[in-house]
C-alpha positions as CSV (number, residue, x, y, z in Angstrom):
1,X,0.0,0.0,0.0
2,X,3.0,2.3,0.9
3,X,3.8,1.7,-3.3
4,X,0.2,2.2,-4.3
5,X,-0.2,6.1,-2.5
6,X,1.9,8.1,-4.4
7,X,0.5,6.7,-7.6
8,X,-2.9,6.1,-6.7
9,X,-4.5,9.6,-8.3
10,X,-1.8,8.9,-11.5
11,X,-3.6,5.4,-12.1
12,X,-7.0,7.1,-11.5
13,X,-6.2,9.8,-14.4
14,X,-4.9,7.4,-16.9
15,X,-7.8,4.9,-16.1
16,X,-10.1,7.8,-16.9
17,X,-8.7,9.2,-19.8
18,X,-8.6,5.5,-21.6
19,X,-12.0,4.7,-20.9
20,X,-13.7,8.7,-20.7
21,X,-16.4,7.3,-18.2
22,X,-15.4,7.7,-14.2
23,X,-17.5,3.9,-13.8
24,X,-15.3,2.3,-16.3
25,X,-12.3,4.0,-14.8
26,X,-12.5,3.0,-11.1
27,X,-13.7,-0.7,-12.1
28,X,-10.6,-0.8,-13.8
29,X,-8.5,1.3,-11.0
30,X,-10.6,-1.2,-8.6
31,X,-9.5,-4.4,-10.7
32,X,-5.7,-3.1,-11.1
33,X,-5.1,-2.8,-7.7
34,X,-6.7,-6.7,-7.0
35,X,-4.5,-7.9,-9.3
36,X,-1.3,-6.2,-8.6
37,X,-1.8,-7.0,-4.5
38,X,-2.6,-10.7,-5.7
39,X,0.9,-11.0,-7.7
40,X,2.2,-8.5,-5.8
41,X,5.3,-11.6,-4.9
42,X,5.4,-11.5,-9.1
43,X,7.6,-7.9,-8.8
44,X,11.0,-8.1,-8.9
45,X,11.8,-4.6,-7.3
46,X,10.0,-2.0,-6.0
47,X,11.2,0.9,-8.4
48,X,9.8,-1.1,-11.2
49,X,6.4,-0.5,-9.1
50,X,5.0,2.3,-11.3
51,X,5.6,0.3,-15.3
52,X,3.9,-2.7,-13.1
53,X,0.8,-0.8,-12.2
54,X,0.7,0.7,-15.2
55,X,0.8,-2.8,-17.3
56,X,-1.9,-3.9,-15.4
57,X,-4.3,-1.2,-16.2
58,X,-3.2,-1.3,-19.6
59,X,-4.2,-4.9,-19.9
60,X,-7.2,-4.5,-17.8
61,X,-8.9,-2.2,-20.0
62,X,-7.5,-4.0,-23.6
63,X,-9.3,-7.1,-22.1
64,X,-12.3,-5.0,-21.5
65,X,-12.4,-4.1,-24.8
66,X,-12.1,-7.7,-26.3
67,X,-14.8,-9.1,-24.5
68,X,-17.4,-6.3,-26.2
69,X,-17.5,-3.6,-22.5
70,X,-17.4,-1.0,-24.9
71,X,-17.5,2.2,-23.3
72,X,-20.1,4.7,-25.2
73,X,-18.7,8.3,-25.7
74,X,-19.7,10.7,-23.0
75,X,-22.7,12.9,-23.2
76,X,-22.6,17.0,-22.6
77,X,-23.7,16.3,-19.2
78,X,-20.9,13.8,-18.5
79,X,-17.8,16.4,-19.0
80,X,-19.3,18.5,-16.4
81,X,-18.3,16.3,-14.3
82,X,-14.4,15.3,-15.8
83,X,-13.6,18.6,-14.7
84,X,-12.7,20.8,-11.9
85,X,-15.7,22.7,-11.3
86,X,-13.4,25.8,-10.2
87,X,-12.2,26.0,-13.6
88,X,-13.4,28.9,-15.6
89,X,-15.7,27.9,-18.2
90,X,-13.5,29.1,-21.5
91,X,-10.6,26.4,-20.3
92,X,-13.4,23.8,-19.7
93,X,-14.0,24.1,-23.0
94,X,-10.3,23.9,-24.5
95,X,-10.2,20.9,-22.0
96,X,-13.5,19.2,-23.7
97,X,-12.2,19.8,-27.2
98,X,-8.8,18.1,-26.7
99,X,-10.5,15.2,-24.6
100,X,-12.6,14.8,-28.0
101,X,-10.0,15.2,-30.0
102,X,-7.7,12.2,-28.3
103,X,-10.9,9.9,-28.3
104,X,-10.0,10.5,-32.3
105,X,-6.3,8.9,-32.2
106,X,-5.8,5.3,-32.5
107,X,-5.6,3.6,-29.6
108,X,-1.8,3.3,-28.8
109,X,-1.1,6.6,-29.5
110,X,-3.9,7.5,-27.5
111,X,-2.5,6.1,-24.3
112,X,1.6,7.5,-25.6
113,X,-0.1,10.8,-25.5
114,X,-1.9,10.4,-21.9
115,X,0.9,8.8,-20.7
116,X,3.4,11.3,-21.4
117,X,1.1,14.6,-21.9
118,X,-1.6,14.2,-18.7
119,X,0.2,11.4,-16.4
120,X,3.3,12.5,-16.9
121,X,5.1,9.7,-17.4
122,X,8.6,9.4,-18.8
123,X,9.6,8.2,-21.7
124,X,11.1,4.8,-20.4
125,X,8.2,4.4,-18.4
126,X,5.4,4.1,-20.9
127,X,8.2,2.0,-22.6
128,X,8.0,-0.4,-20.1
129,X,4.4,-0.1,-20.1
130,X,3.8,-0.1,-23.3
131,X,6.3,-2.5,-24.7
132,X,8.1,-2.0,-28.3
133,X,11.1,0.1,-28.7
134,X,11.9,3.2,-27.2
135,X,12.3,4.7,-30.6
136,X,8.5,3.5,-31.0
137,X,7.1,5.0,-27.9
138,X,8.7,8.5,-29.5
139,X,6.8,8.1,-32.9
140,X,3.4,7.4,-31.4
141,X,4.3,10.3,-28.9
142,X,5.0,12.7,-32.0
143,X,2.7,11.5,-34.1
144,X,-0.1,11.5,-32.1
145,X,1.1,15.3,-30.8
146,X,1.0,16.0,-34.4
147,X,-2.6,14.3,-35.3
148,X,-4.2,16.4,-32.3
149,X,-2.7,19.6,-33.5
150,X,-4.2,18.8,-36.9
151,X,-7.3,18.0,-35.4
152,X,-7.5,21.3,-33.3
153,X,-6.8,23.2,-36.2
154,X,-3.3,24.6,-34.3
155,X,0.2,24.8,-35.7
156,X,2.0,21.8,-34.3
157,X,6.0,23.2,-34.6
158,X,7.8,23.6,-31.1
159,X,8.7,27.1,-30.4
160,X,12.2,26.0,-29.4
161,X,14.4,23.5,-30.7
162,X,14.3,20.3,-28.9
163,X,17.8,19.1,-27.2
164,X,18.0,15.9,-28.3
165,X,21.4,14.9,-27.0
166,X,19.9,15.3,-23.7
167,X,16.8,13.2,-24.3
168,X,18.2,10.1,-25.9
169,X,20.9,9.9,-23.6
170,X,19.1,9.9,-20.6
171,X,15.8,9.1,-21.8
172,X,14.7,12.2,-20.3
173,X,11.0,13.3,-20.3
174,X,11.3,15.6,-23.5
175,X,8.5,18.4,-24.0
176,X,8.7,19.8,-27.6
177,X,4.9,20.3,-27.8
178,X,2.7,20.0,-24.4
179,X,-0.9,19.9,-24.4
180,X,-1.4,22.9,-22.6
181,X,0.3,24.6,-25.6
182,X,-2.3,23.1,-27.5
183,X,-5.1,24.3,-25.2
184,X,-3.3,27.8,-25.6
185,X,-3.6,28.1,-29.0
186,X,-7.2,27.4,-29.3
């Protein structure tokens, strides 16, 4: 449980923004957490804790998925409640527009993009959630960053040049084009 704190409102975010339905999202939170305390002797250290977690949900909601749970897209009323109620209504809006535009990306870019963009994950995390190459998890990253900013109608170049010794080196979390730029531009 002392693993499962800090990342407890991550898993919650990521759960919600694959499935866009807050049921859906805490079954699978719910189910995650039952299945990682059941294989819990499975994990070899606990740094690895976060890709583990991660996996699981992952999994969780592809089998979903497979066996026809299909979540339906969310009415008006439903992103009322996906957002902070504090929030003025202008930036509820931007928020709403890129939450409909991501439901339009294929699937694994679609959880790249949450992963790195909302969760803030790093790049060798969702690789290890993920699977694939690193080099993969960058092109689903990119080209779903791209794909939004189409679909938004914003221009999608960086406004400074990305380091990219830095990045590939260290796998460092690298942020040529965050959402809230996106959400800016609208």
């Amino acid at each position: 449980m002392a693993l499962l704190d800090p990342l407890h409102g991550r898993l919650e975010h990521f759960a919600l923004a694959l499935t866009r339905d807050r049921d859906a999202a805490r079954d699978i939170v719910g189910e995650t957490i039952l299945i990682a305390y059941e294989r819990f002797e499975t994990l070899r250290e606990p740094a690895a804790f976060l890709s583990y977690l991660f996996t699981i949900a992952r999994r969780v909601h592809q089998a979903r998925q497979r066996h026809g749970r299909r979540t339906e897209p969310l009415e008006a009323a439903h992103w009322e409640r996906l957002h902070d109620p504090r929030l003025a209504p202008d930036i509820r809006a931007d928020i709403s527009a890129v939450y409909a535009a991501l439901e339009q990306l294929p699937a694994p870019q679609r959880e790249a993009v949450v992963l790195f963009e909302i969760v803030g994950l790093s790049l060798k995390e969702i690789h290890e959630i993920q699977g694939g190459t690193l080099v993969a998890v960058k092109v689903r990253i990119s080209r779903g960053r791209k794909r939004l900013a189409k679909i938004l109608g914003v221009d999608a170049t960086p406004a400074a040049p990305r380091d990219r010794s830095t990045a590939a080196s260290e796998h460092r979390r690298v942020e040529p084009l965050p959402l809230y730029t996106v959400i800016e531009d609208l």
